[in-house]
N, C-alpha and C positions, 0 to 999 in steps of 0.2 A: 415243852412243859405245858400243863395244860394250865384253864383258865382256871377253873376253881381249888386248884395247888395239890389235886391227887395223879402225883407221876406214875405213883405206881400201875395204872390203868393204862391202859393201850387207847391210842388216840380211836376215835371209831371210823369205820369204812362205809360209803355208802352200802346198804343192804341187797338193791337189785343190781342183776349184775350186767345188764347193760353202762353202767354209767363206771364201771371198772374195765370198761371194755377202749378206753378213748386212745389208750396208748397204741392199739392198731391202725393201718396207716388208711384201710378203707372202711374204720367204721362210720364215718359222718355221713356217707352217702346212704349207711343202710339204720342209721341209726333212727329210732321214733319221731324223734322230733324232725329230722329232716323228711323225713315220710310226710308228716303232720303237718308240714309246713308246705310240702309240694300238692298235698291234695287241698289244702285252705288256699295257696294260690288258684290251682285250676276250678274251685265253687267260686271265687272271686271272680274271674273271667268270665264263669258261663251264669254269673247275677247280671254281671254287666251286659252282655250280648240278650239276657232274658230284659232287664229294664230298658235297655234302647229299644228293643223290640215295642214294647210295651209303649215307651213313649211314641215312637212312631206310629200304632194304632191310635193312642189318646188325640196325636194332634189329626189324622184322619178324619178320627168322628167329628170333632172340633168343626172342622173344615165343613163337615157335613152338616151339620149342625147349624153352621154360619148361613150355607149359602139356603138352605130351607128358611130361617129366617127371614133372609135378606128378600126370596122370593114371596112370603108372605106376607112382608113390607109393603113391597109393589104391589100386590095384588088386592090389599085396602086402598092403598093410595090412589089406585085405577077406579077400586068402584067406588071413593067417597069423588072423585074427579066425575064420573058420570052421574053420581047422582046432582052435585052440586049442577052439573052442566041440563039434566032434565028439569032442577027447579028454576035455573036463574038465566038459562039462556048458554050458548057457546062461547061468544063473544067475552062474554064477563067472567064466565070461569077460565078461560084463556089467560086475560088480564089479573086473575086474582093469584093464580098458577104460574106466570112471572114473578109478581111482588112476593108472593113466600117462597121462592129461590133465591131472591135476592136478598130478604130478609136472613134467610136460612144461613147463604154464604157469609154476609154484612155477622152473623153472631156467633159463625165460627170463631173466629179471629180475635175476639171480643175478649181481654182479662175483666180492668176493670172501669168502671164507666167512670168520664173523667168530664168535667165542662162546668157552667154554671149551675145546673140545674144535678146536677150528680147526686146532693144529698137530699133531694124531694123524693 
């Protein structure tokens, strides 16, 4: 019986006719959607193998990127060190070049400052 109470009508069929086809015993392998869903797997796999790609370049440059930095670092650090060392003597830039490694290390470590004088 149908929902809106006219029997007399024939219930309806889907129109295309793959989907009247299910009562075969190999259509699901050849059916659209199964198609659709094996070719949406395999772009799935080859985004994944494209994006790891991808990220492995990203963290390359990264890397390259870093140690240019890090070498441009050193190489102000060298010549404010020479310069300090032609205005002030060796000796002294030696000793001042200690105490800002050890300040340096001393403020790693450092959250928050804690003692009497904490809140001056």
């Amino acid at each position: 019986m149908r929902v809106n109470g006219k029997n007399w009508h024939d219930t309806r069929l889907p129109f295309h006719r793959s989907a009247t086809k299910t009562s075969k015993p190999n259509c699901s392998t050849n059916s659209s959607y199964a198609r659709r869903a094996r070719l949406e797997k395999q772009d799935a796999a080859a985004k994944a193998v494209e994006r790891s790609m991808k990220e492995d370049k990203e963290a390359k440059r990264q890397e390259r990127i870093a140690a240019l930095r890090e070498k441009r670092q050193k190489k102000e650090e060298k010549e404010r060190q020479e310069k300090l060392q032609e205005r002030m003597g060796r000796k002294w830039a030696e000793r001042r070049k200690k105490r800002e490694m050890k300040s340096r290390a001393g403020m790693a470590g450092m959250g928050k400052v804690r003692g009497p004088r904490a809140g001056m």
